[in-house]
N, C-alpha and C positions, 0 to 999 in steps of 0.2 A: 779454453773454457775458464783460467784461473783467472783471464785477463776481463773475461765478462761479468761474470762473480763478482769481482774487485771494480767493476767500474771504469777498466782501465783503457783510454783511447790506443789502439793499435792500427797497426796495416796490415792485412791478411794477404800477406803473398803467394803465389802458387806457382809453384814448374810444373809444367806440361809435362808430360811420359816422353813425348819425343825430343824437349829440348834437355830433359835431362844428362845425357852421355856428355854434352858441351857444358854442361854447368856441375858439373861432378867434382870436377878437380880445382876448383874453385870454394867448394863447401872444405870446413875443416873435420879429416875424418869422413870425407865420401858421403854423410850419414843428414838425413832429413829427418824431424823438425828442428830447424834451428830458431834463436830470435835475436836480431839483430837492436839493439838497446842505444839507443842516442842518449849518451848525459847534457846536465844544462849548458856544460862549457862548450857541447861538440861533438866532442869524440864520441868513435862508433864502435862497441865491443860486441863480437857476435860471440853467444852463447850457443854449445852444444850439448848433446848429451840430455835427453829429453825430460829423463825423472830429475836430475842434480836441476835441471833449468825450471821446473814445476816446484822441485821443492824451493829455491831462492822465491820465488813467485810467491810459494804461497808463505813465507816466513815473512816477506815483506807485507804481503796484505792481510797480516792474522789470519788465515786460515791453516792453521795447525795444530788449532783446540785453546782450550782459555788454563789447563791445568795440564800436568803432567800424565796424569792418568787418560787425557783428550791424545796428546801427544801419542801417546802408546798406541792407543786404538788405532788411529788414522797412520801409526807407521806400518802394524800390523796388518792392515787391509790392502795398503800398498803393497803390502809382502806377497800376501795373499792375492791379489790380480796377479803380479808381476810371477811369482817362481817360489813355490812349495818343496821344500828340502823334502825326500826320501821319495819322491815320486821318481817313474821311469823318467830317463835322462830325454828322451824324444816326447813328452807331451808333461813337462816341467813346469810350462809357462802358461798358461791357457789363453793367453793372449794370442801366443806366436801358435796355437794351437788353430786357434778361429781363423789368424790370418793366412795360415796354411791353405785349409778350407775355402777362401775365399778367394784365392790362388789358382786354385786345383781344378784341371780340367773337369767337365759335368760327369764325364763319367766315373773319376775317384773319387768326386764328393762323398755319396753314399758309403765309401767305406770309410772315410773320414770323422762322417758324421756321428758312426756308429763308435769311430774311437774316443770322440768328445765323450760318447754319454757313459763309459765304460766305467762303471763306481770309482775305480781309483785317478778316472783322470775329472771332468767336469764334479761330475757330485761331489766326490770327493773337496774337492776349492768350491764348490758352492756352501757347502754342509760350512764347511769354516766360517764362510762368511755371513753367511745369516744368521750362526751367533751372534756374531757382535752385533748386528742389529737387533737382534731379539732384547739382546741385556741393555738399550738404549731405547727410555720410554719415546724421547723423541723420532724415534721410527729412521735416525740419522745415526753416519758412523760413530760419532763422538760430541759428545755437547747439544744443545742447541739452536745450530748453526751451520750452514752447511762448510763444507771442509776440505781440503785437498783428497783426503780417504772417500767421500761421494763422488768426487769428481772422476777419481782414478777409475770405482768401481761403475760408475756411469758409463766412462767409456768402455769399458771392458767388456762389460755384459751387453749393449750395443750391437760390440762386435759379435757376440756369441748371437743376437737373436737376428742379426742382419744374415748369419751362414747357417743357423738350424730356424728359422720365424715359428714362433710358440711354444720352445722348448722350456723356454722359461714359466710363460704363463701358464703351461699344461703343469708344469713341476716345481715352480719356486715364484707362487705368489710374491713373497716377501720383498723379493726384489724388483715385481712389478710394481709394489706398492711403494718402495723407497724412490723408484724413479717419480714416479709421481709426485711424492712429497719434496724431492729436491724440486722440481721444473714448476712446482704452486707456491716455491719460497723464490724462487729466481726464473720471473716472467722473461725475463731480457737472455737467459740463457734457453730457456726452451725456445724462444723466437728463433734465435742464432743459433738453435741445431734442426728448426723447420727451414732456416732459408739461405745455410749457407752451401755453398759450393760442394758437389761430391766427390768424397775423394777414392781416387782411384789407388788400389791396394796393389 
């Protein structure tokens, strides 16, 4: 998404679920997204490591705020998708929470879903992060502009209403309306999350 944002021509690769076992040990680190980076002279350095690879991304394409105080916000919202200190150690992430869910045979979903909504684990990480948007007239993480922190919080909530559909809009307008105002500032990203390839969790 940093690469759409920024304008930036890429190759959108994908492994197959079946070919993957024969391309595993080939990736550094076993671990998918990577990006494989051509400089001018040639050389090919493949980047691991999905957030350290998002944040070079978006350092390079300014999207990490125009001040210090932009800087904060947008690392704090990363924080916040990514892993909330003092939460139970089993639904810490709410990322890895949703992708759990989306994992999970039909019949555990339901008890899954109920542990998303359980105050200390979704609300909880939601309630945080709709401050920061509340205290930004621009209805954005920081500045604005949109920013590596929309992007991060894009996908994340995404994922949450792809494994509960409405949970959001039933309970956390705010974030339906931030997605909106990202994807009416960056036509070419809403395109390119109407028509790209799905991916398989």
């Amino acid at each position: 998404m940093i690469l759409i944002v920024s304008g930036t021509p890429f190759e959108d690769c994908r492994i197959e679920v079946s070919d993957w076992p024969s391309k595993k040990s080939t990736i550094p680190g076993g671990k998918l997204p990577i990006l494989e980076v051509t400089t001018p002279c040639g050389k090919k350095t493949m980047m691991t490591e999905s957030m350290a690879t998002a944040r070079y991304l978006a350092k390079q394409h300014n999207l990490m705020g125009e001040t210090d105080e932009d800087y904060y916000k947008i690392e704090k919202t990363i924080g916040e998708v990514g892993n909330i200190s003092n939460m139970k150690p089993q639904c810490s992430d709410l990322h890895d929470l949703a992708y759990k869910i989306a994992r999970a045979p039909d019949a555990e979903k339901p008890k899954l879903i109920e542990e998303l909504k359980k105050p200390e684990n979704a609300p909880r990480l939601l309630n945080l992060m709709s401050e920061t948007l509340k205290s930004n007239p621009s209805e954005l993480v920081a500045g604005g502009k949109v920013s590596l922190g929309d992007i991060a919080l894009l996908c994340t909530l995404d994922q949450v209403e792809a494994v509960y559909p409405g949970f959001l809009k039933e309970n956390y307008a705010i974030f339906v309306a931030h997605r909106e105002r990202v994807l009416a500032l960056q036509p070419k990203l809403a395109e390119h999350i109407k028509t790209r390839p799905k991916t398989i969790v």
